[in-house]
C-alpha positions in Angstrom: 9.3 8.4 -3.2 9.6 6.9 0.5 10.6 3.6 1.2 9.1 2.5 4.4 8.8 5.8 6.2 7.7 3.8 8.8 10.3 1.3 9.8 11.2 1.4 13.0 8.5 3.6 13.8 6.0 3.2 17.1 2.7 2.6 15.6 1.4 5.5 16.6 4.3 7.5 15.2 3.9 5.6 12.1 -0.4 6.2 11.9 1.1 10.0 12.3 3.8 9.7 9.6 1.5 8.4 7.0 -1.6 10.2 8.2 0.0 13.6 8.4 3.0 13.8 6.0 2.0 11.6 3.3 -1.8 13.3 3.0 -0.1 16.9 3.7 2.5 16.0 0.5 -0.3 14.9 -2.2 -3.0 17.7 -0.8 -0.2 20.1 -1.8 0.0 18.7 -5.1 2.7 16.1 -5.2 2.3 12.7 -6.1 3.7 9.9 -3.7 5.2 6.7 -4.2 5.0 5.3 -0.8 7.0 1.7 -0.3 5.3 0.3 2.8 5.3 -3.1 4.3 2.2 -1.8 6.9 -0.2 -2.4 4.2 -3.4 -1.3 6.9 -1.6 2.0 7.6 -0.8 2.3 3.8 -4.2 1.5 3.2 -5.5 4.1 5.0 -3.9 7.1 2.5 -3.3 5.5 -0.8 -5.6 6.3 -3.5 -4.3 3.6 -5.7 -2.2 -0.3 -4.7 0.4 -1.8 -7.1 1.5 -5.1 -5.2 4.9 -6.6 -6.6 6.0 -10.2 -5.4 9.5 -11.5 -6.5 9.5 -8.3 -8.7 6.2 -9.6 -10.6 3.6 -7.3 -10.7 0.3 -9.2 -8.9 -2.2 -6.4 -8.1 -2.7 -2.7 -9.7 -5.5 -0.8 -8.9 -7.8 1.6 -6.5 -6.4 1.1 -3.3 -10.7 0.8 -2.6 -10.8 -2.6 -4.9 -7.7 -4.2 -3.2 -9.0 -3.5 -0.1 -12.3 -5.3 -0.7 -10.4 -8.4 -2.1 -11.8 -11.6 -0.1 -8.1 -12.5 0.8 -5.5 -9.9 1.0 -2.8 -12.2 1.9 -3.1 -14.7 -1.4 -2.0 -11.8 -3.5 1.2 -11.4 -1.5 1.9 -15.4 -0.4 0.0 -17.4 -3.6 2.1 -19.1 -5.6 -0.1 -19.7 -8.1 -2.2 -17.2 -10.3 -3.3 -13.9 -8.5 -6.8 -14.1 -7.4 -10.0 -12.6 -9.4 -9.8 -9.1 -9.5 -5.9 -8.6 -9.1 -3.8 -8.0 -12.3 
């Protein structure tokens, strides 16, 4: 598990961080539980997105299908029900 490996991080460092460690750890065989609040960067080398707001669970699935969602941001800042596709 890391929590937000990144923090505090250049963004180039933190590209590198996640790039380098996090894809070196799972190609070796671990699995990884990255906390992240750079959701691009995360993006980048997650295979699969679980999205918790107020410790309710509003998006779990491939990290592909939460990318394509129309709008990112109303599964984080909606109030209301999570959009189509989010769970």
């Amino acid at each position: 598990m890391l929590d937000e490996p990144t923090a505090n991080l250049a963004p180039a460092v933190a590209r590198r961080v996640l790039t380098e460690v996090i894809t070196g750890l799972a190609q070796g065989g671990a699995a990884v539980l990255l906390i992240e609040q750079r959701i691009a960067l995360a993006l980048d080398v997650a295979s699969w997105v679980y999205v918790l707001v107020d410790g309710t669970p509003r998006f779990a699935g491939p990290a592909a299908e939460f990318r394509a969602l129309p709008d990112m941001g109303a599964v984080f800042f909606a109030h209301s029900t999570p959009p189509e596709g989010a769970t």
